[in-house]
C-alpha positions in Angstrom: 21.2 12.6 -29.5 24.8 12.0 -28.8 26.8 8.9 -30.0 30.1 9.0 -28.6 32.3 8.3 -31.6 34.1 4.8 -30.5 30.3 3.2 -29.9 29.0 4.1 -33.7 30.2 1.0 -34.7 28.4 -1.0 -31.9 25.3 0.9 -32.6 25.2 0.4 -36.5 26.1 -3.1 -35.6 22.9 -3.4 -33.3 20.8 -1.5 -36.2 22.2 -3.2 -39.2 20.1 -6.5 -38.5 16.8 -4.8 -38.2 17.5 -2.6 -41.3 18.3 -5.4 -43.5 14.8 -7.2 -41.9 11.9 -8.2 -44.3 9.1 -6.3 -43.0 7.3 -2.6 -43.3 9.9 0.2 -43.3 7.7 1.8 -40.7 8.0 -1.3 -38.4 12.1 -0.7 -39.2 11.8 2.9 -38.2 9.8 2.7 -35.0 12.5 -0.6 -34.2 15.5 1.3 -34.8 14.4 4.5 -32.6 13.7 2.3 -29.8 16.8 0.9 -30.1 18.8 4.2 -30.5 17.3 5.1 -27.5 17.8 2.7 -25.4 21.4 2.7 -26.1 21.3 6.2 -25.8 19.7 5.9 -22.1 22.6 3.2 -21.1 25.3 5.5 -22.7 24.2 8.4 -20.8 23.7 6.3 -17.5 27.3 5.0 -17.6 28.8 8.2 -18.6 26.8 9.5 -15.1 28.0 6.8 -12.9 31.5 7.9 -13.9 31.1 11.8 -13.3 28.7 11.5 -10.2 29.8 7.9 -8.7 27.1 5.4 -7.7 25.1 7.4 -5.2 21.0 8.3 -6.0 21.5 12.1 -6.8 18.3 13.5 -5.8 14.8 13.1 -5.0 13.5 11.2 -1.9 16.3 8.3 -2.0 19.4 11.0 -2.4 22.1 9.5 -1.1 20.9 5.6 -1.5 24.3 3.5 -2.7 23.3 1.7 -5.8 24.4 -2.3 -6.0 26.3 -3.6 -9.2 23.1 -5.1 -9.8 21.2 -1.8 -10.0 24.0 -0.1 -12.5 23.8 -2.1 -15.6 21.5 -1.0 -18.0 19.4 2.1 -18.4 20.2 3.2 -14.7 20.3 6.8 -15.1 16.4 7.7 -13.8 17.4 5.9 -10.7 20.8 6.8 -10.0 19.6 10.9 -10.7 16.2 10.1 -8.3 14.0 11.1 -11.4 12.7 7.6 -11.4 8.6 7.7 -11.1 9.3 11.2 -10.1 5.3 11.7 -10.7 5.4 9.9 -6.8 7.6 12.5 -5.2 5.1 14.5 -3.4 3.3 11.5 -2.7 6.1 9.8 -0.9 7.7 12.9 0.7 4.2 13.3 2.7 4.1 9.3 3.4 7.3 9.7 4.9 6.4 12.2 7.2 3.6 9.9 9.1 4.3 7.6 11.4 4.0 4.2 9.6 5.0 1.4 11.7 4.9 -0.6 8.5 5.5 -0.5 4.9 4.3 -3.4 2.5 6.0 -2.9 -0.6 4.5 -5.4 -2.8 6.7 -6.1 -5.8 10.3 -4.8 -4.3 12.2 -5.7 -7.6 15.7 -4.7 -7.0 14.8 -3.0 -3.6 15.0 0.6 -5.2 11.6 1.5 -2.9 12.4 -1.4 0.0 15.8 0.3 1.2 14.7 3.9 0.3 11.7 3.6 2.8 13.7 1.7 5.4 16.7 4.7 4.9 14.1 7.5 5.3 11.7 5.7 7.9 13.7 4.1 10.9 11.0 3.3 13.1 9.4 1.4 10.2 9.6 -2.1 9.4 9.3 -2.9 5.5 7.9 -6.3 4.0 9.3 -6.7 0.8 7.4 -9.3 -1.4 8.5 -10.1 -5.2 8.1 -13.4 -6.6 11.5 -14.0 -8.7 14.3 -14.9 -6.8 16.9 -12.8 -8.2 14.7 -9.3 -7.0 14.5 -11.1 -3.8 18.5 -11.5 -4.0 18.9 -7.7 -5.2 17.0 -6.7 -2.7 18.9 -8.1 -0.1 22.1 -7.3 -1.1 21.0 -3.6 -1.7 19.5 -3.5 1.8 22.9 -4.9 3.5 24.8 -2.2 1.3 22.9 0.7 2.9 22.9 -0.7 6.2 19.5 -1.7 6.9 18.6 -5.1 6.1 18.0 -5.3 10.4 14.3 -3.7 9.3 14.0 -4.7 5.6 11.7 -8.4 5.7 12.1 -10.0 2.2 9.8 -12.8 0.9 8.1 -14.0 -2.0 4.7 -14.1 -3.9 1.9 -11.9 -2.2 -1.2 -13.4 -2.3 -3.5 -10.9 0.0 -4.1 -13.0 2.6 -0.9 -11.2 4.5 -2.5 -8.0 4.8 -4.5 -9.6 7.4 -1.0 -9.1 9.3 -0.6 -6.0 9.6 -4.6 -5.3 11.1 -4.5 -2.2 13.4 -1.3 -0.8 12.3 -0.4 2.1 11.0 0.7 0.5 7.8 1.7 1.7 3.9 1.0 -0.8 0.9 3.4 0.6 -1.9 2.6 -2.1 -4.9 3.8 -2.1 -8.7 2.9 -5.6 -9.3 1.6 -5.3 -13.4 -2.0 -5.8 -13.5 -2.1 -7.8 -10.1 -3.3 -4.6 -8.5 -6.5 -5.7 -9.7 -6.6 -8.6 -7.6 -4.7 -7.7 -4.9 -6.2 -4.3 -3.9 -10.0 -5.4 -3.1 -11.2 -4.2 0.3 -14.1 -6.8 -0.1 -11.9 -9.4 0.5 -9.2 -8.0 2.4 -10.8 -5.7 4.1 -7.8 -4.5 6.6 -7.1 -2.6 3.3 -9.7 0.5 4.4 -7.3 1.5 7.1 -4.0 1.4 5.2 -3.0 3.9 3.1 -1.8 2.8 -0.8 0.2 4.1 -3.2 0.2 1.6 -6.3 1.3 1.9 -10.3 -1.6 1.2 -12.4 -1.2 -0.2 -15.6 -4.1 0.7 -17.3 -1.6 0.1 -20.6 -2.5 -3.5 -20.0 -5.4 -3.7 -18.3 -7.4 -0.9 -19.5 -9.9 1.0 -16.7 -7.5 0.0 -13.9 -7.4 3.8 -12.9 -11.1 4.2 -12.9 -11.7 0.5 -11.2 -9.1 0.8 -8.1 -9.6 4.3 -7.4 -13.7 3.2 -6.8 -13.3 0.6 -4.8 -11.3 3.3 -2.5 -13.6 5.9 -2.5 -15.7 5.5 0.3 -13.1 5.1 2.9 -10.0 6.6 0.9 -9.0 10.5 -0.3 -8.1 9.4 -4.2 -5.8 10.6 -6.5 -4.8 9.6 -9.9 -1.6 11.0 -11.1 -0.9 10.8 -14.5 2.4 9.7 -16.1 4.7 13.0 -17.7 7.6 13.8 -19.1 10.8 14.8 -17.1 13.7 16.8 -18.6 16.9 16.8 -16.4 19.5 19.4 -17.1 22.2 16.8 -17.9 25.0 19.9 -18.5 24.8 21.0 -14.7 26.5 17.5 -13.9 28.4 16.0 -16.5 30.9 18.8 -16.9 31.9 21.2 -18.8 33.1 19.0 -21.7 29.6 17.8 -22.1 27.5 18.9 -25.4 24.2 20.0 -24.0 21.8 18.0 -26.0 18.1 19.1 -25.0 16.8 15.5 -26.7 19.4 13.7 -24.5 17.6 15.8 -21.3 14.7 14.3 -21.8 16.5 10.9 -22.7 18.1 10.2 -19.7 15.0 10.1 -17.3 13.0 7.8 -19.7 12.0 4.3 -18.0 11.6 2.6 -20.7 7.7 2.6 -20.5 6.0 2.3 -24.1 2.8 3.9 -23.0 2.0 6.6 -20.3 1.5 4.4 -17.5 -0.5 6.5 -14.0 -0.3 5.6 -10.5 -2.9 6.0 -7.4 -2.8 7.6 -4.1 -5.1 6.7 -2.1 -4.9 8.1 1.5 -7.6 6.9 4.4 -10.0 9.5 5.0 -9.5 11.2 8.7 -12.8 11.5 10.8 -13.0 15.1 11.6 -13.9 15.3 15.6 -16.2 18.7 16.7 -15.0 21.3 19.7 
């Protein structure tokens, strides 16, 4: 792990509190490593922005501007497209169908919103989060990139709007923490057998969630589960040649900050074979 020399004393300063804490010194250690490392991740993250700018760097969003909301923090897995690269596949082959529209459930800062509106432009996308500032974000990020003409932002999803999209080619892409559960039943929103989804499932809260969902899918859906993994990005192709290759800080700079190994579901509407 590299700590540039003039942050030590931020970092120490940081650490020094939960050091001097009254509890286990294995409760200190495990505190103090998170804390190194998310540090690490923001270090990292800034000293990106600087050497490749404020442009996504690969995957399915390359080229996607990033807001000055989107740049604070841990924003290196987004600004090098690593972020949830376990979806790439996945969302390289929804792209090429011809969606008319995309329901992303949970839009947060628009990261997925604006991707699928930059690489989809037939497709109107319905961007739902509950919190004001994600709605904002969004918004912002969407005008940035020049597409807020087919990016629809609103608040809570209750279910009851996938009625709206009935007999159209349509996407649900949801990360919604647990609310998957309730969201994603084709007994009660039954428009949802001709959609495909793609949804995080956060079995790390809600244990079974990858066995429940993927169920209910089943006898309409193709179903996959992909499993969360580690990603290791070679951080001394981009930084420069000044940069002390660090094979720790590789795998550093894509983490998401995710405490447990979190999966996600594909679930794809089965396609009636015809005979001739």
């Amino acid at each position: 792990m590299y700590i540039p020399p003039e942050l030590g004393a931020s970092f120490m300063n940081v650490i020094r509190p939960v050091y001097d804490g009254d509890y286990p010194d294995h409760e200190k250690l495990r505190a103090m490593w998170d804390i190194m490392c998310d540090m690490q991740g923001v270090v990292l993250g800034q000293q990106l922005l600087r050497r490749i700018g404020s442009k996504v760097f690969a995957g399915p969003f390359r080229g996607m501007e990033l807001s000055p909301a989107m740049i604070r923090g841990r924003v290196a897995p987004i600004l090098l497209g690593t972020y949830e690269w376990e979806l790439h596949d996945a969302i390289e082959a929804a792209l090429a169908k011809p969606y008319k529209n995309v329901i992303n459930v949970g839009c947060s800062n628009g990261y997925y919103a604006v991707g699928f509106a930059m690489r989809m432009p037939e497709a109107k996308i319905f961007a739902y989060d509950s919190d004001p500032e994600a709605q904002a974000n969004c918004k912002a990020l969407a005008v940035l990139n020049g597409v807020e003409d087919r990016v629809v932002i609103g608040g809570a999803f209750t279910g009851a709007e996938f009625e709206k999209f009935a007999g159209e080619e349509t996407l649900v892409f949801m990360d919604v923490d647990t609310a998957e559960r309730e969201l994603l039943d084709v007994e009660r929103a039954p428009d949802l057998k001709n959609m495909d989804v793609i949804v995080e499932l956060h079995d790390c809260i809600v244990p079974a969630l990858s066995t429940v969902l993927p169920f209910r899918f089943a006898p309409t859906h193709d179903v996959r589960v992909i499993p969360g993994a580690a990603f290791s990005f070679p951080l001394e192709k981009v930084m420069g040649s000044d940069y002390i290759a660090n094979h720790f800080d590789n795998l550093l700079v894509t983490w998401e900050g995710r405490q447990s190994q979190t999966a996600y579901g594909v679930f794809n509407r089965k396609v009636e074979k015809t005979e001739g």
